[in-house]
DRENTORKOL-3810 file (N, C-alpha, C; in nm, 4 decimals):
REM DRENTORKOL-3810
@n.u->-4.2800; n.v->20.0053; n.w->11.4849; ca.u->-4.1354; ca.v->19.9943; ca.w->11.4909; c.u->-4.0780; c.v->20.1265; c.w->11.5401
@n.u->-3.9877; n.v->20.1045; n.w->11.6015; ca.u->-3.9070; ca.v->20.2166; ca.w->11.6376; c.u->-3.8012; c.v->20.2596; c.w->11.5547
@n.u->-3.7681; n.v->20.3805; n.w->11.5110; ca.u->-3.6951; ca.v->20.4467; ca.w->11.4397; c.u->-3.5268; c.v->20.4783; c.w->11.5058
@n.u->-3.4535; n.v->20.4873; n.w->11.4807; ca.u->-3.2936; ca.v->20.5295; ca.w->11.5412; c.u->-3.2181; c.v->20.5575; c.w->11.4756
@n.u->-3.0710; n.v->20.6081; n.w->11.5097; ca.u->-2.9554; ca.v->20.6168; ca.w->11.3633; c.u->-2.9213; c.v->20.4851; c.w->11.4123
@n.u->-2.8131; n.v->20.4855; n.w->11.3215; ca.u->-2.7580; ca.v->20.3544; ca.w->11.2324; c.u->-2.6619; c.v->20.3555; c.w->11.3452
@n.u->-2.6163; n.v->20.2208; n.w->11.3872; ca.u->-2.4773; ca.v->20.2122; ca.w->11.4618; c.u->-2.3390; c.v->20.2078; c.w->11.3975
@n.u->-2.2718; n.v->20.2223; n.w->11.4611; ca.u->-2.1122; ca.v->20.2018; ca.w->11.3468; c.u->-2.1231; c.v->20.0369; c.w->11.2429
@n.u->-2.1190; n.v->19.9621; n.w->11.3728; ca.u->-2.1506; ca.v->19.8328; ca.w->11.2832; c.u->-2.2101; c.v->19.8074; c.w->11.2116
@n.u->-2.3219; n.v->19.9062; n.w->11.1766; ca.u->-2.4443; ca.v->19.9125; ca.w->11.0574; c.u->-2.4031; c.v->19.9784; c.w->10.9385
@n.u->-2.3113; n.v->20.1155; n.w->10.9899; ca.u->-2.2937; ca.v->20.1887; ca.w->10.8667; c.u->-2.1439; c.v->20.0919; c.w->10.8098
@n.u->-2.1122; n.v->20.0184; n.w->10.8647; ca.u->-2.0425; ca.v->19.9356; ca.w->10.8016; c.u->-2.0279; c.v->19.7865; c.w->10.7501
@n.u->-2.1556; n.v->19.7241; n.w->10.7423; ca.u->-2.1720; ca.v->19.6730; ca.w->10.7281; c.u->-2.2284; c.v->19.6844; c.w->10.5490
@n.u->-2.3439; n.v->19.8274; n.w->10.5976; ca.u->-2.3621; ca.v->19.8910; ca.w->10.4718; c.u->-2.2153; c.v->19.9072; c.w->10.3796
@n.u->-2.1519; n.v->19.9802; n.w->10.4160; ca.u->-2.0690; ca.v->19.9706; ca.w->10.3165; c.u->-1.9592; c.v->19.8979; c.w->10.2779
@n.u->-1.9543; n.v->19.8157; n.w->10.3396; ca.u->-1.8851; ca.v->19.6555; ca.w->10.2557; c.u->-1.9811; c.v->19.6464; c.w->10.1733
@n.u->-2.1464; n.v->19.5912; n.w->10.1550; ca.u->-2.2384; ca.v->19.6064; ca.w->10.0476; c.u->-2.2127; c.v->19.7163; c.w->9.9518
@n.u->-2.2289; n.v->19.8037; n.w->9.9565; ca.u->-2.1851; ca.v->19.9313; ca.w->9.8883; c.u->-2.0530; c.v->19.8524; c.w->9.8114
@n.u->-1.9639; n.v->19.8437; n.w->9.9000; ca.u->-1.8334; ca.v->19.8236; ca.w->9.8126; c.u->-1.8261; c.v->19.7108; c.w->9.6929
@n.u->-1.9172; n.v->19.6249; n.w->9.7325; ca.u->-1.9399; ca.v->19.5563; ca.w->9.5544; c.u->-1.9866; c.v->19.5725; c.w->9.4861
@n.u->-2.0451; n.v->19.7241; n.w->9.4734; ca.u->-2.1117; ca.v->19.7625; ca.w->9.3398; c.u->-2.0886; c.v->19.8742; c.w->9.2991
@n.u->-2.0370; n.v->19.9889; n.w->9.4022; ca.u->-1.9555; ca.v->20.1480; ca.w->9.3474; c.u->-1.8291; c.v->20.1666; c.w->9.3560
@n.u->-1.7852; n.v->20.2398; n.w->9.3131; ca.u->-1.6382; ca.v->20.2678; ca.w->9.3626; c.u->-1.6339; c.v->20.3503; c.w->9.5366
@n.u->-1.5109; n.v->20.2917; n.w->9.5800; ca.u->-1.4977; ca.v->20.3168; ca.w->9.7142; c.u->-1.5084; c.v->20.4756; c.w->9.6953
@n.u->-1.4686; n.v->20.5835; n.w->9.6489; ca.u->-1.4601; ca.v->20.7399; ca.w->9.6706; c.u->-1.6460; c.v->20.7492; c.w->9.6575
@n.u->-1.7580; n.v->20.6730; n.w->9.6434; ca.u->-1.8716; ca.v->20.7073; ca.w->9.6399; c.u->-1.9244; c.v->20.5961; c.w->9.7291
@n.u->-1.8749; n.v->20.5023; n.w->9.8046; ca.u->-1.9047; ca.v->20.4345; ca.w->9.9245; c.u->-1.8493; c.v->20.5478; c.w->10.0170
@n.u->-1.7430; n.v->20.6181; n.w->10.0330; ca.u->-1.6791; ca.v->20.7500; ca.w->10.1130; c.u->-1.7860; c.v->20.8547; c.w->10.1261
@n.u->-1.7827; n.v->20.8834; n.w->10.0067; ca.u->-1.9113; ca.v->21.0320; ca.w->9.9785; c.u->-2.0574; c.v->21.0239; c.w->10.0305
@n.u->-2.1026; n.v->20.8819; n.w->10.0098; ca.u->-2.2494; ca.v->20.8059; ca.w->10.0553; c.u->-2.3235; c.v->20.9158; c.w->10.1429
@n.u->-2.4276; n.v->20.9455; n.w->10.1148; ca.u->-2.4898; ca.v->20.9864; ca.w->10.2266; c.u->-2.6058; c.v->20.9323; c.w->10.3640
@n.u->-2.4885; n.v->20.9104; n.w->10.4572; ca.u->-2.5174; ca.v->20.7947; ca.w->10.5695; c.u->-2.5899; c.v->20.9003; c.w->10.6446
@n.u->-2.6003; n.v->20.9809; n.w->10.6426; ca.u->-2.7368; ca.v->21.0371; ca.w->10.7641; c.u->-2.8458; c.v->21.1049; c.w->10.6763
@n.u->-2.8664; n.v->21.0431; n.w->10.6200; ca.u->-2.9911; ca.v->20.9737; ca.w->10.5337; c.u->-3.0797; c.v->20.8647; c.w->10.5558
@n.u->-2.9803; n.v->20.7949; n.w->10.6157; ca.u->-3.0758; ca.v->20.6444; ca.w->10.6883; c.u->-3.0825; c.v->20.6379; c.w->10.8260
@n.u->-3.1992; n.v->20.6051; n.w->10.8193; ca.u->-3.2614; ca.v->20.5599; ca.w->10.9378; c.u->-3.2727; c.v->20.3904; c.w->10.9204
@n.u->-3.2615; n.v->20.3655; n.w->11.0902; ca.u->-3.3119; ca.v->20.1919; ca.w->11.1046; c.u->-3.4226; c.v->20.2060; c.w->11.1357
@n.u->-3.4786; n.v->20.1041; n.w->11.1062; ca.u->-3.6536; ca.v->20.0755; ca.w->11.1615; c.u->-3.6513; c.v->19.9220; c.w->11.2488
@n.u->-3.6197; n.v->19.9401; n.w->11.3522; ca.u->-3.6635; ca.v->19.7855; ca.w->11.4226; c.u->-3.7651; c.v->19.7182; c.w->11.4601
@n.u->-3.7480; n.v->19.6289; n.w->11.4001; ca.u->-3.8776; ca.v->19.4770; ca.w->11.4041; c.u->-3.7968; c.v->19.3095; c.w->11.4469
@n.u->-3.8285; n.v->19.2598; n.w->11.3642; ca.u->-3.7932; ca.v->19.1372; ca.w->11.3988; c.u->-3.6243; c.v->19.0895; c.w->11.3437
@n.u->-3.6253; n.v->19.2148; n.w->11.2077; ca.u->-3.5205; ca.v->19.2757; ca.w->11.1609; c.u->-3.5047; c.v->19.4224; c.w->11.1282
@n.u->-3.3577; n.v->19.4472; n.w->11.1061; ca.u->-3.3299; ca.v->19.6126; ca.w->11.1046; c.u->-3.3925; c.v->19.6673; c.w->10.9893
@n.u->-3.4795; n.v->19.7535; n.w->10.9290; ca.u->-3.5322; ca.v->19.7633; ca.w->10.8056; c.u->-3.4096; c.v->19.9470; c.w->10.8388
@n.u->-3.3330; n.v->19.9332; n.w->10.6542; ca.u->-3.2643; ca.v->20.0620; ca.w->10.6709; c.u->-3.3385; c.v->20.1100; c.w->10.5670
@n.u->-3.3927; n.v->20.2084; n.w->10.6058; ca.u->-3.4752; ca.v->20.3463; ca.w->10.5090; c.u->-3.3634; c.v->20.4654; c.w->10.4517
@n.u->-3.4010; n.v->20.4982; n.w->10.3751; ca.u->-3.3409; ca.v->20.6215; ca.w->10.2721; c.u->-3.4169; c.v->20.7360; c.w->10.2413
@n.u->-3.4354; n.v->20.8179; n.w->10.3118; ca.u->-3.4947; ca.v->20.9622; ca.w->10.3333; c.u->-3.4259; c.v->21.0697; c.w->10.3538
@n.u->-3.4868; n.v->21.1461; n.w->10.3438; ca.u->-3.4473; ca.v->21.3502; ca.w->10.4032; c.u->-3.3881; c.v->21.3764; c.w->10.5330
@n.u->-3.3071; n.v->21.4553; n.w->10.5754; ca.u->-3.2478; ca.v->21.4849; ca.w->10.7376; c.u->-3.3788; c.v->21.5339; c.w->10.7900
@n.u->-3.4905; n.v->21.6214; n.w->10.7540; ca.u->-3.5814; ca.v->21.6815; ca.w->10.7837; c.u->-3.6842; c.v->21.5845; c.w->10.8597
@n.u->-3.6777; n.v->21.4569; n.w->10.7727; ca.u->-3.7899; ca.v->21.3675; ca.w->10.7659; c.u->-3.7160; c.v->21.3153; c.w->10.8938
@n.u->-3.6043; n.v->21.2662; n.w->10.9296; ca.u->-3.5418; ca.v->21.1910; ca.w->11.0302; c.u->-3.5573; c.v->21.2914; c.w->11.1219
@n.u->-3.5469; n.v->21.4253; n.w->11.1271; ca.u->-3.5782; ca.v->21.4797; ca.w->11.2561; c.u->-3.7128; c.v->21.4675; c.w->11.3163
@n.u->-3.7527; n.v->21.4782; n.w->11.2277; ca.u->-3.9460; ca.v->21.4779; ca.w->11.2622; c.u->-3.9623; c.v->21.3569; c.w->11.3276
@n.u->-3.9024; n.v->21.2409; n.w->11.2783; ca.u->-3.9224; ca.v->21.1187; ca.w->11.3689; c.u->-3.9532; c.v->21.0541; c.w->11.5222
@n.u->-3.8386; n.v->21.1933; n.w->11.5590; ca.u->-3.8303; ca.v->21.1923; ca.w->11.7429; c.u->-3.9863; c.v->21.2043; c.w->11.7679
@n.u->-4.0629; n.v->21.2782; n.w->11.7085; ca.u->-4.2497; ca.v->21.2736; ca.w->11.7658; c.u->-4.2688; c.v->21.1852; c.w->11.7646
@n.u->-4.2494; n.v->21.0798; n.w->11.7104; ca.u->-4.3565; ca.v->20.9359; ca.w->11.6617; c.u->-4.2881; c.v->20.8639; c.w->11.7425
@n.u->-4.3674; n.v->20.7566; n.w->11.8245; ca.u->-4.3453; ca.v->20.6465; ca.w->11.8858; c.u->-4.3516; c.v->20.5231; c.w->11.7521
@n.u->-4.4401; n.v->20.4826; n.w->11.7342; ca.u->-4.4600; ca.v->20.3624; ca.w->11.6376; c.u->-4.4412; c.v->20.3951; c.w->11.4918
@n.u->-4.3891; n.v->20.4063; n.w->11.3946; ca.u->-4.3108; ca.v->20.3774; ca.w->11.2621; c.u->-4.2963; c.v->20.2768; c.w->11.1746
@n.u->-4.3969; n.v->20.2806; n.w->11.1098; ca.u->-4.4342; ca.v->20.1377; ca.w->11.0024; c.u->-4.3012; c.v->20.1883; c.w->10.8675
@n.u->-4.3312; n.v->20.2875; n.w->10.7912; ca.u->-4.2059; ca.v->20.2850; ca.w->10.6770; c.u->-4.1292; c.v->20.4591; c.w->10.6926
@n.u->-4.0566; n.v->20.4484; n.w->10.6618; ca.u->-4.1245; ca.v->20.5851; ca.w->10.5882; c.u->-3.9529; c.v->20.6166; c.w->10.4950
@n.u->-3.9998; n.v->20.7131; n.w->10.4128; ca.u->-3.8673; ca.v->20.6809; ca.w->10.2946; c.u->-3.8844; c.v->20.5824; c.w->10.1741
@n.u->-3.7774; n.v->20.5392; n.w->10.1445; ca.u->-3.7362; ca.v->20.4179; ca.w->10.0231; c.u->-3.7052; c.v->20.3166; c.w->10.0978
@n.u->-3.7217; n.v->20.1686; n.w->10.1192; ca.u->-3.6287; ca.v->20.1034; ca.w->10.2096; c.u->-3.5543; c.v->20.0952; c.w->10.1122
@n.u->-3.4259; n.v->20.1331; n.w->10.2020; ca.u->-3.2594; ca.v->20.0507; ca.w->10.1218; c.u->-3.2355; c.v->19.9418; c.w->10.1530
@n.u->-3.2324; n.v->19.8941; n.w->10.2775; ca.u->-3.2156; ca.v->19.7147; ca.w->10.2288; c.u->-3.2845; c.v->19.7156; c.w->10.4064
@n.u->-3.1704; n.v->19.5724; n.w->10.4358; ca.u->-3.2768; ca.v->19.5081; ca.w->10.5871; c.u->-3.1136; c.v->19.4292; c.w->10.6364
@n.u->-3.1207; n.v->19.4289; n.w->10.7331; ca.u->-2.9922; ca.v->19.4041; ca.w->10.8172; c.u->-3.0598; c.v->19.2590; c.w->10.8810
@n.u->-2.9921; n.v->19.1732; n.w->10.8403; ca.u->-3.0054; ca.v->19.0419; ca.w->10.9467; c.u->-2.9317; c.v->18.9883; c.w->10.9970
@n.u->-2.8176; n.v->18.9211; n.w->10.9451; ca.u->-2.6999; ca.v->18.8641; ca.w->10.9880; c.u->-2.5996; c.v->18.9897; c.w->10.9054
@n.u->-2.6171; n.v->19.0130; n.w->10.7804; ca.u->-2.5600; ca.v->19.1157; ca.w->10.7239; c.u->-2.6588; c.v->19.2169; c.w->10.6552
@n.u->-2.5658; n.v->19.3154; n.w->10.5407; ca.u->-2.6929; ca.v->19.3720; ca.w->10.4936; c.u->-2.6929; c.v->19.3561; c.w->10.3706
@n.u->-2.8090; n.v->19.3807; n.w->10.3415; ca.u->-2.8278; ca.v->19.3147; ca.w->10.1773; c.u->-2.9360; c.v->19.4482; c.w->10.1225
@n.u->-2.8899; n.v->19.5382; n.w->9.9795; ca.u->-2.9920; ca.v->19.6056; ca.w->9.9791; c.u->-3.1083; c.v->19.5531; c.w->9.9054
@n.u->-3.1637; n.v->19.6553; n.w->9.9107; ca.u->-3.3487; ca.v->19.5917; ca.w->9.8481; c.u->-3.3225; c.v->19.6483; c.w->9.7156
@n.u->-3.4769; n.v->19.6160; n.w->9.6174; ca.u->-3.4863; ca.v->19.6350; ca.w->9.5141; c.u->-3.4539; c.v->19.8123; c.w->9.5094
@n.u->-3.5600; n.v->19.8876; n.w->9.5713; ca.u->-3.5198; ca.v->20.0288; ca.w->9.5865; c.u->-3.3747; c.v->20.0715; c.w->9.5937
@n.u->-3.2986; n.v->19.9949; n.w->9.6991; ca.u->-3.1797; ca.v->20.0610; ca.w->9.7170; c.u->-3.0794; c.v->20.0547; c.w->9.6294
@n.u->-3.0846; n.v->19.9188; n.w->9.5194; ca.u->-3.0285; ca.v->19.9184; ca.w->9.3904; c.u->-3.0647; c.v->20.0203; c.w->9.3703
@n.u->-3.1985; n.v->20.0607; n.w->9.3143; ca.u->-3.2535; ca.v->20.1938; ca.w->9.2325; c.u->-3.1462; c.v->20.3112; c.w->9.2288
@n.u->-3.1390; n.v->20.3436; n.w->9.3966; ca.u->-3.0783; ca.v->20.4965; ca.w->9.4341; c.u->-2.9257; c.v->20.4954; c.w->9.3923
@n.u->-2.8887; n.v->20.3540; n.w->9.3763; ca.u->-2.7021; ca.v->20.3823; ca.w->9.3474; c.u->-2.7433; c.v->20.3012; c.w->9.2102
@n.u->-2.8452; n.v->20.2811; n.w->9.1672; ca.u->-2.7483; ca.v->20.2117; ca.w->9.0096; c.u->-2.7198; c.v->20.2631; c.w->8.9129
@n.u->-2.7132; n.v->20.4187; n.w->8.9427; ca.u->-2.6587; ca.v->20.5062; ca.w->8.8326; c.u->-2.4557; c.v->20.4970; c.w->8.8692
@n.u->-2.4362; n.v->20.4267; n.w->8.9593; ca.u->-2.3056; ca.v->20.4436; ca.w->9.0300; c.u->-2.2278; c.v->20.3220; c.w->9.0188
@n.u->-2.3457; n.v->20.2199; n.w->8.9667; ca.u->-2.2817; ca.v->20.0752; ca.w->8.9650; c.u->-2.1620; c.v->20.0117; c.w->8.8770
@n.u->-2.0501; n.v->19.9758; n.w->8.9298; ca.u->-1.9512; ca.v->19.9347; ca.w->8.8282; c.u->-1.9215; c.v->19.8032; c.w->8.8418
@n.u->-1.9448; n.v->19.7259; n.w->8.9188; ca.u->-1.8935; ca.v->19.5809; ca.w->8.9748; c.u->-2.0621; c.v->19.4893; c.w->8.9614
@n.u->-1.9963; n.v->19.3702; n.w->8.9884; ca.u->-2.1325; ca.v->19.2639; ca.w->8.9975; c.u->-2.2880; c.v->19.3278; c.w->8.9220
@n.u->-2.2575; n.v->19.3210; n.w->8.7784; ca.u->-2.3943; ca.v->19.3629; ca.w->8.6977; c.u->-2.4081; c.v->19.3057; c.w->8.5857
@n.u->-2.5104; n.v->19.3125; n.w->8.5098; ca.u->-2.5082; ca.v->19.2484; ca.w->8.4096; c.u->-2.5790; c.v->19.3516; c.w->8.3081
@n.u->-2.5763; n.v->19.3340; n.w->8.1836; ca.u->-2.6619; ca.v->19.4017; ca.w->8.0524; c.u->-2.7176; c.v->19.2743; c.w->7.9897
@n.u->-2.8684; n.v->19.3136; n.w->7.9766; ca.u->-2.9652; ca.v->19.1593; ca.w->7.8832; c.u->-3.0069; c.v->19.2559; c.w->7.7494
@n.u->-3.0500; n.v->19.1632; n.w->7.6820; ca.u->-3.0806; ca.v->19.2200; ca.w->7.5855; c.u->-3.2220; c.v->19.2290; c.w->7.5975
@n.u->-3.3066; n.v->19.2807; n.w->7.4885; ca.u->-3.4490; ca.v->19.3177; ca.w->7.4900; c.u->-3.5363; c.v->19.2037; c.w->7.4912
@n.u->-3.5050; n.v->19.0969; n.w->7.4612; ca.u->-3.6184; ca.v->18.9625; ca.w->7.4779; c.u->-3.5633; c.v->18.9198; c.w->7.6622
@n.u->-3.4435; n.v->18.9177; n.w->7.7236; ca.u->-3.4326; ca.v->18.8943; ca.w->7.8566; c.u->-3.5096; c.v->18.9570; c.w->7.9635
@n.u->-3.4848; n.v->19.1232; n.w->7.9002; ca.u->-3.5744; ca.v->19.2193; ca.w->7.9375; c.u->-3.6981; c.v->19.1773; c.w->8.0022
@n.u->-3.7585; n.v->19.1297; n.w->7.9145; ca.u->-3.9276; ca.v->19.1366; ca.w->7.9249; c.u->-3.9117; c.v->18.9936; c.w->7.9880
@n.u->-3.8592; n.v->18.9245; n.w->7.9612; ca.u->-3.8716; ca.v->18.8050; ca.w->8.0513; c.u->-3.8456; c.v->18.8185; c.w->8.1916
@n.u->-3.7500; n.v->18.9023; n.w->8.2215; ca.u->-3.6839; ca.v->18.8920; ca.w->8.3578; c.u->-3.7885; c.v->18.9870; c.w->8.4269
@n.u->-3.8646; n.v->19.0852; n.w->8.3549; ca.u->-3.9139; ca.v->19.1962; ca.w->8.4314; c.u->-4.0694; c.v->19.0859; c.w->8.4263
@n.u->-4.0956; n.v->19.0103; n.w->8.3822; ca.u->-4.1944; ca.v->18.8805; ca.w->8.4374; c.u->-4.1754; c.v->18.8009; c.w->8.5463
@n.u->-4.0566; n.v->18.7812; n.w->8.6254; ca.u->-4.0145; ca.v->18.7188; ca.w->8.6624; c.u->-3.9159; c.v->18.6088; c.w->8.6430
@n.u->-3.8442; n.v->18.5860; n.w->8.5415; ca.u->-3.8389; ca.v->18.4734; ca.w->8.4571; c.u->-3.7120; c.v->18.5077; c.w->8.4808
@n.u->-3.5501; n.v->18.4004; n.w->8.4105; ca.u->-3.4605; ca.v->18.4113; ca.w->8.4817; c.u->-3.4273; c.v->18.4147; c.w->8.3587
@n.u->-3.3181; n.v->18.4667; n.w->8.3054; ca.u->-3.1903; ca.v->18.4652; ca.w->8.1696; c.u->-3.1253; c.v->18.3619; c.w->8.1754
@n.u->-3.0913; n.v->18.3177; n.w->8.0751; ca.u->-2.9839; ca.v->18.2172; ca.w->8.0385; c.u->-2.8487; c.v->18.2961; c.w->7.9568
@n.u->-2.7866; n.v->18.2167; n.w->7.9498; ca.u->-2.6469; ca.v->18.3013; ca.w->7.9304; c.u->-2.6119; c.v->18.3681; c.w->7.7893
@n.u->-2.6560; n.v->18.3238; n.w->7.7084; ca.u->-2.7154; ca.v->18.3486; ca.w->7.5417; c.u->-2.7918; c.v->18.5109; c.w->7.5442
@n.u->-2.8551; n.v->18.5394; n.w->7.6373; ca.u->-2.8978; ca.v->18.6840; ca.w->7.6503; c.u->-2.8365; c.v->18.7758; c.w->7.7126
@n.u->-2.7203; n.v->18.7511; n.w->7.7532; ca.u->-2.6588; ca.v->18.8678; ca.w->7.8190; c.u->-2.5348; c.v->18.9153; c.w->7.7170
@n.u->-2.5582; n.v->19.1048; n.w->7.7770; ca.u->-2.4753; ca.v->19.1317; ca.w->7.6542; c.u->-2.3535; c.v->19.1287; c.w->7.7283
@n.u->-2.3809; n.v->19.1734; n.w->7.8389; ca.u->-2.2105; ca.v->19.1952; ca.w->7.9153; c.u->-2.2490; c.v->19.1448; c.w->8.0562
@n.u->-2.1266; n.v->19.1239; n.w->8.1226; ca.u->-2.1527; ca.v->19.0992; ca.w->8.2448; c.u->-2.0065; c.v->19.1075; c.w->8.3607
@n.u->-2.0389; n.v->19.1386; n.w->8.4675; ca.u->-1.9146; ca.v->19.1719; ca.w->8.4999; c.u->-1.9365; c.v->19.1711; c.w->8.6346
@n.u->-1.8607; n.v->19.0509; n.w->8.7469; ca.u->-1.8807; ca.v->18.9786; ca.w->8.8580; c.u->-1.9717; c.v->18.8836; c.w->8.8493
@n.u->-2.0117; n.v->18.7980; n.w->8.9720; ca.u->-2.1217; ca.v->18.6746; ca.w->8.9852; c.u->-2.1367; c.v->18.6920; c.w->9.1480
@n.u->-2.2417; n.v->18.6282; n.w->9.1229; ca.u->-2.2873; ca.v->18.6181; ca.w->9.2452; c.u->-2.4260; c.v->18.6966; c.w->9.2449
@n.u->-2.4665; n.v->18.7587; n.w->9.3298; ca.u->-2.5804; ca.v->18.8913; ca.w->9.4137; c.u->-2.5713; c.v->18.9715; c.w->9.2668
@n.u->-2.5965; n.v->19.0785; n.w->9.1751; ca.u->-2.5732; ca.v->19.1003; ca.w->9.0331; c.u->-2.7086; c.v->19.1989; c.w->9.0528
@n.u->-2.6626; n.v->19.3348; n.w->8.9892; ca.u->-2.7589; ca.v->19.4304; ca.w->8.9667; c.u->-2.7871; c.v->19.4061; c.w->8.7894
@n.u->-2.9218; n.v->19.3996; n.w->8.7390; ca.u->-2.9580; ca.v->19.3684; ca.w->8.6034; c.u->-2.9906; c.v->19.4893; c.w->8.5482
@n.u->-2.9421; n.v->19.4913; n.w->8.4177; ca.u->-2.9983; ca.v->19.6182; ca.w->8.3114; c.u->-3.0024; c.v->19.5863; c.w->8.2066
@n.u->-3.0916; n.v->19.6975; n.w->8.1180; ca.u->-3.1159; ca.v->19.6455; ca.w->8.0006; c.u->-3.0274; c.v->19.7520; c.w->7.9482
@n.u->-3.0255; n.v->19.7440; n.w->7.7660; ca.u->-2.9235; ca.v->19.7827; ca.w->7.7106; c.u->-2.8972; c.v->19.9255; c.w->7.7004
@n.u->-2.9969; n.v->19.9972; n.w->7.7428; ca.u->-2.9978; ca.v->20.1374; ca.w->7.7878; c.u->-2.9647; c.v->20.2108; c.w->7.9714
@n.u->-2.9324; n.v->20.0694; n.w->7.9758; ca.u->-2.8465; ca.v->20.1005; ca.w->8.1226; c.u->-2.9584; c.v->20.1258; c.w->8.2259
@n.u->-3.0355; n.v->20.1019; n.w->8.2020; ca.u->-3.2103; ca.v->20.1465; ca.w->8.3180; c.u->-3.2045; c.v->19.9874; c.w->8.3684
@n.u->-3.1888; n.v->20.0300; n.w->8.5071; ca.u->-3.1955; ca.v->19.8858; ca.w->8.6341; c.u->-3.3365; c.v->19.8432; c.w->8.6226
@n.u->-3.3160; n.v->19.7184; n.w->8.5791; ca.u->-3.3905; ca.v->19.5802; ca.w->8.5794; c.u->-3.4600; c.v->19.5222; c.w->8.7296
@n.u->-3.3259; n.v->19.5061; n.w->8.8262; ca.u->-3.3782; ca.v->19.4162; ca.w->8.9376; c.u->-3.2568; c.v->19.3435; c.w->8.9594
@n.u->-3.2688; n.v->19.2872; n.w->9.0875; ca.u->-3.1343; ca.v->19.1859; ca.w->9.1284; c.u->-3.1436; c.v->19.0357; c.w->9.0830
@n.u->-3.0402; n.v->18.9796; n.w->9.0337; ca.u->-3.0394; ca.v->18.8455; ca.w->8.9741; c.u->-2.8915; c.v->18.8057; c.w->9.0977
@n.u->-2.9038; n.v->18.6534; n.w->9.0620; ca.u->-2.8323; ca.v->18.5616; ca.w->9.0872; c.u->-2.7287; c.v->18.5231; c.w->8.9864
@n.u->-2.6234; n.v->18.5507; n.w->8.9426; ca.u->-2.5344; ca.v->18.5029; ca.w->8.8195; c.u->-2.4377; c.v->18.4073; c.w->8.8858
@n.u->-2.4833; n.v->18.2650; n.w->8.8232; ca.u->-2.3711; ca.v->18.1074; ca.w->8.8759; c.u->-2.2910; c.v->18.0906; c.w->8.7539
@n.u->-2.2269; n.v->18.1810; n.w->8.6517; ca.u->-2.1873; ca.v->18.2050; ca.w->8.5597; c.u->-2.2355; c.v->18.0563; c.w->8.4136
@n.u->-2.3637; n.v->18.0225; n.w->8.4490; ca.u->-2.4504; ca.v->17.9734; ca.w->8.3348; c.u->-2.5869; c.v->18.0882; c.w->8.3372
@n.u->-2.6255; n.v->18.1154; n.w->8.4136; ca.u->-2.7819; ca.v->18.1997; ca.w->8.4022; c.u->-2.7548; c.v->18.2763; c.w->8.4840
@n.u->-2.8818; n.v->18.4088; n.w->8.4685; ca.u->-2.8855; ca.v->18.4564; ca.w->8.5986; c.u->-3.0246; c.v->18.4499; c.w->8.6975
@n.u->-3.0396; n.v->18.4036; n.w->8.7804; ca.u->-3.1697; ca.v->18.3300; ca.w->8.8481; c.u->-3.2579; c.v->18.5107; c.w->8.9205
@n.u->-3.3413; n.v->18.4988; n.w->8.8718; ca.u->-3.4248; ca.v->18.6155; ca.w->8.9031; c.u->-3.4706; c.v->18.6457; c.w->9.0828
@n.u->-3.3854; n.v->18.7370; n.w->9.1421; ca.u->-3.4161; ca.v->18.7360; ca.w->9.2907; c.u->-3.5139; c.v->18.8161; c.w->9.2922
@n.u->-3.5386; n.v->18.9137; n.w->9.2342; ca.u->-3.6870; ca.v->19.0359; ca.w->9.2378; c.u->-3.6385; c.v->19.1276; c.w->9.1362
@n.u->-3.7279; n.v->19.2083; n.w->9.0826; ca.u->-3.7362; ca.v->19.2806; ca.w->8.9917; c.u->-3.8427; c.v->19.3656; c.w->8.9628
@n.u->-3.8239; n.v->19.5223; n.w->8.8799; ca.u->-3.9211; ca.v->19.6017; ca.w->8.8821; c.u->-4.1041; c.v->19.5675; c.w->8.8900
@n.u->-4.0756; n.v->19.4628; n.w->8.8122; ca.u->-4.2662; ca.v->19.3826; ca.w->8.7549; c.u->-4.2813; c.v->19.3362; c.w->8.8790
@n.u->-4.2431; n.v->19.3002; n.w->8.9921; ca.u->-4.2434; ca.v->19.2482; ca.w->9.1270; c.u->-4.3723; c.v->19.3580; c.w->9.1803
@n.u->-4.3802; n.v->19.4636; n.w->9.1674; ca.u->-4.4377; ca.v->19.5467; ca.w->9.2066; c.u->-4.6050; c.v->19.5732; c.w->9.1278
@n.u->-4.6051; n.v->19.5304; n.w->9.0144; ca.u->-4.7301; ca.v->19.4937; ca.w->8.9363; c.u->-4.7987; c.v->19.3649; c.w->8.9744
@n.u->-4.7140; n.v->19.2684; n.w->8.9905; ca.u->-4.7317; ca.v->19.1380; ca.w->9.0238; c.u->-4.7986; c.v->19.0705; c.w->9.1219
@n.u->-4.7069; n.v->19.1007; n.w->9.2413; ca.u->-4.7382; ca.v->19.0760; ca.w->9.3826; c.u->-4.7567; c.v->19.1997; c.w->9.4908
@n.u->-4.6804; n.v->19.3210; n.w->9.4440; ca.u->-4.6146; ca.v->19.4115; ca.w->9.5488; c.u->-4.7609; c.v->19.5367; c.w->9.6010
@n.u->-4.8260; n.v->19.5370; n.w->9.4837; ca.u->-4.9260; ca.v->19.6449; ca.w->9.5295; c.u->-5.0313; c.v->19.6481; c.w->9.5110
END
């Protein structure tokens, strides 16, 4: 894959995403030359060092490199990682489970509405447990929240 900066339409696309889960003065602050695109069949946006993005210009072919933050297709959607890097920032579309959801959801398994302690938006939904440490992205149809991926993803299937 080939490596590039981000186009306007990218870094804004990113942050409409951004904007449903931080406050806009830290969608503002963001640090956008940090990412790099990676093109394939889709845009893969990485989250790395300015250092690391300079070094790039050597390399022709570019499999990862960084955190991926999400993947641009029709829009952008971030990845499990890119929750990671902002969910200390998250105020919109999230939820809190309690400690038996916990372990279920980090199985894969989806919550029902009886386990959540708080919740706040629907839809796309960043998950945590009651110590505020990100879970993984769920689905909330305001009965459950349907498990889209999550940390155990990476024990499971991922490595």
């Amino acid at each position: 894959m080939k490596a590039r900066k981000l186009s306007k339409r990218e870094i804004n696309l990113i942050s409409k995403e951004l904007e449903r889960y931080i406050r806009k003065n830290a969608v503002k602050n963001f640090k956008y030359e940090r990412l790099i695109a990676l093109e394939g069949n889709w845009t893969t946006v990485c989250y790395t060092n300015t250092s690391v993005i300079k070094a790039l210009k050597n390399f022709n072919n570019i499999f990862s490199v960084g955190n991926v933050f999400g993947e641009i297709r029709k829009d952008f959607k971030l990845s499990l990682e890119g929750f990671s890097l902002i969910s200390d920032q998250i105020v919109n579309n999230y939820a809190v489970v309690n400690e038996k959801a916990e372990e279920l959801f980090l199985y894969g398994r989806d919550i029902f509405k009886n386990s959540i302690l708080e919740i706040n938006g629907s839809g796309r939904i960043a998950v945590f447990n009651k110590n505020r440490e990100f879970l993984g992205i769920g689905f909330f149809d305001g009965k459950m929240i349907k498990n889209i991926k999550d940390k155990g993803w990476y024990l499971r299937e991922g490595g």
